[in-house]
N, C-alpha and C positions, 0 to 999 in steps of 0.2 A: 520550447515546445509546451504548450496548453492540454493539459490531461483531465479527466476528469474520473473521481475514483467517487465509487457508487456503489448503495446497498439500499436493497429493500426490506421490508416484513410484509410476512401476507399472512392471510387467516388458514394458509392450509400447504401442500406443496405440487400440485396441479391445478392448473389455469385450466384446465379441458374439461374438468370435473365439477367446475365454479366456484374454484378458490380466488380471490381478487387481492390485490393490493392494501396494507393499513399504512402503510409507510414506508416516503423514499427520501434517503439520505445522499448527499454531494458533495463531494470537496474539491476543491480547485489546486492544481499541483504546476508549477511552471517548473522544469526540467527538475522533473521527481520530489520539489520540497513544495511543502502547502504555500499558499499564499494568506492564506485565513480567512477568503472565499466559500461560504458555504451555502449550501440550502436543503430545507429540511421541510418538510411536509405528512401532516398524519391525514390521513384519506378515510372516509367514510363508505366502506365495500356495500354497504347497502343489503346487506345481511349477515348473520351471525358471524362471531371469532370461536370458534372452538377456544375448551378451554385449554387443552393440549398445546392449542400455538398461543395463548394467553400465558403458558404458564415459561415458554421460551422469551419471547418478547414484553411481557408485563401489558399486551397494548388488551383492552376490554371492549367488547359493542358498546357499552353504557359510554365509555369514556368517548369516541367515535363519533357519536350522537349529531355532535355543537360544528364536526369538521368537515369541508366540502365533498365533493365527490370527484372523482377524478378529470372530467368533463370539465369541471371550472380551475382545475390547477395547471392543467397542460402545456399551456401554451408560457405560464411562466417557469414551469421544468425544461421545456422544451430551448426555451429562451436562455438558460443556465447554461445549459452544454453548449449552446452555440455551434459552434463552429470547432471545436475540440479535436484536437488529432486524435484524441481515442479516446474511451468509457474503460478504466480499468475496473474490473470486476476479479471477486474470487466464485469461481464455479457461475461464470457467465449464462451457459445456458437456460437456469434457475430463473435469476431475475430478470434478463433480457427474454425468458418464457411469460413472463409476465407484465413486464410492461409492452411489446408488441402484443400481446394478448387487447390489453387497454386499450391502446394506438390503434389496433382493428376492429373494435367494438364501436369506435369515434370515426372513421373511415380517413383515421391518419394510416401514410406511411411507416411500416414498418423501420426499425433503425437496423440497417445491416452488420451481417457478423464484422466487416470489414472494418468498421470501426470500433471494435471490440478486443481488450485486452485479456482475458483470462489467467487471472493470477494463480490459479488454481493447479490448471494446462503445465502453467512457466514454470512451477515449485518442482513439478514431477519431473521437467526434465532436464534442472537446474542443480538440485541439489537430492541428496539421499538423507531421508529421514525416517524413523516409525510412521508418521503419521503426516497430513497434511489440511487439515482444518488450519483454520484462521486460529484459532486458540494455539495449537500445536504450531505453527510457525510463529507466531508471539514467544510462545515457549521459546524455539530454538536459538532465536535472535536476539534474545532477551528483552525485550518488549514489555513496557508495565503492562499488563491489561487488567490491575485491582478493580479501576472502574465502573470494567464492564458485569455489573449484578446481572441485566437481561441484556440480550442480544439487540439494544437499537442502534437504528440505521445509521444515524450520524456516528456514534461511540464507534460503531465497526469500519465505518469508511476512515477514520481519524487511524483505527487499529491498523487497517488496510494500506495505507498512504506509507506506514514503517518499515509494513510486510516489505511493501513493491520498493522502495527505494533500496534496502539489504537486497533485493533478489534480483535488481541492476545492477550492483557492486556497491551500496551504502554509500555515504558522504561523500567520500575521497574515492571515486570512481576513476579517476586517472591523473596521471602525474604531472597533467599542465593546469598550469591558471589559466581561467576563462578571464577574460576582458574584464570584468567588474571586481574580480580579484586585483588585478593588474592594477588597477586603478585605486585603490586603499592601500595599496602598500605601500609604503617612502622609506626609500633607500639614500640614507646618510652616508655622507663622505669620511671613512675611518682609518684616512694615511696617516692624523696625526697621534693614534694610537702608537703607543711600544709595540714591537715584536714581539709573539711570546714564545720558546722553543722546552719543551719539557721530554728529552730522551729520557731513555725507559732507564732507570737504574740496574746496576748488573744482577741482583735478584728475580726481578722482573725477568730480566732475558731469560735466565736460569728455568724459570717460572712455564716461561713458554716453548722452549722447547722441549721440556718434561709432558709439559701438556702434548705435543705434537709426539712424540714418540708412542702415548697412550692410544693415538688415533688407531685404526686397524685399517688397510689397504685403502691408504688416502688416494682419494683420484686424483692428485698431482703426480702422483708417482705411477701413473698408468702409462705404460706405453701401448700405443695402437701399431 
């Protein structure tokens, strides 16, 4: 399964008010681990960066200047997702408010919620925590995030990618090998191996039923 896990920056946090886009981040995940797939893009909003969202993402008008404008990047953003079973985002609404915002200014298609993962949505009704920022699930999971000095797109979608894969059930999501597991593994013939039998010596025994009388209303001894 083909995913794509996605962050923006923008100069403000309303698209209705004429906040636009400075930068959108991509990563490419085939069943929840990256491929090393990316794409990254700094956009040109075509007017000021407040310094207030300068001082979250490091990104500046001056620096913006040299970088296209969203009209000539689209169709190779667009191209990136392809086909993707879904955009996993944290706090979807935010940046899918802003890049259909784009996509309608260009009399593209907007991209529907349907293809839309909210990582955000999954945390609340996954797990219990204080908190649920992308920082505070790094936290939880243990997740380096020294890196991240400012909030950019790609560094959070890299964050993002750790998040979503722990909030599926991390690495070892289930107890079968997949086929390509199957397939690395070689299994040696080991009949001409010794036996080896190591019963418990009588201290041990001693050991453990000491231990078991310490239990307090063990459920083997339950009758229904």
């Amino acid at each position: 399964m083909r995913e794509i896990i996605l962050d923006t920056e923008t100069t403000g946090l309303d698209p209705k008010t004429g906040d636009r886009l400075v930068e959108i981040g991509c990563l490419e995940v085939y069943d929840y681990i990256p491929t090393g797939r990316t794409y990254q893009q700094y956009i040109n909003p075509l007017r000021d960066v407040p310094q207030q969202a300068s001082k979250v993402h490091g990104i500046t008008s001056d620096f913006l200047l040299s970088y296209p404008t969203f009209d000539k990047i689209v169709d190779d953003f667009l191209s990136f997702i392809g086909d993707a079973d879904s955009l996993v985002i944290h706090n979807a609404p935010f940046d899918m408010g802003f890049i259909n915002m784009e996509l309608g200014r260009l009399g593209r298609p907007p991209i529907p919620n349907t293809r839309v993962i909210d990582t955000l949505k999954m945390a609340r009704s996954t797990i219990r925590t204080s908190a649920y920022s992308l920082d505070a699930l790094c936290t939880k999971f243990n997740i380096d995030k020294s890196q991240r000095t400012f909030h950019g797109a790609l560094i959070d979608c890299d964050l993002l990618a750790k998040v979503y894969l722990e909030l599926k059930g991390g690495r070892q999501r289930t107890f079968a090998f997949n086929a390509q597991v199957k397939k690395e593994v070689a299994y040696k013939d080991q009949s001409h191996r010794t036996h080896r039998f190591s019963p418990a010596s009588s201290q041990e025994k001693e050991a453990h039923i000491n231990a078991l009388k310490e239990i307090k209303d063990p459920r083997w001894m339950l009758i229904e």
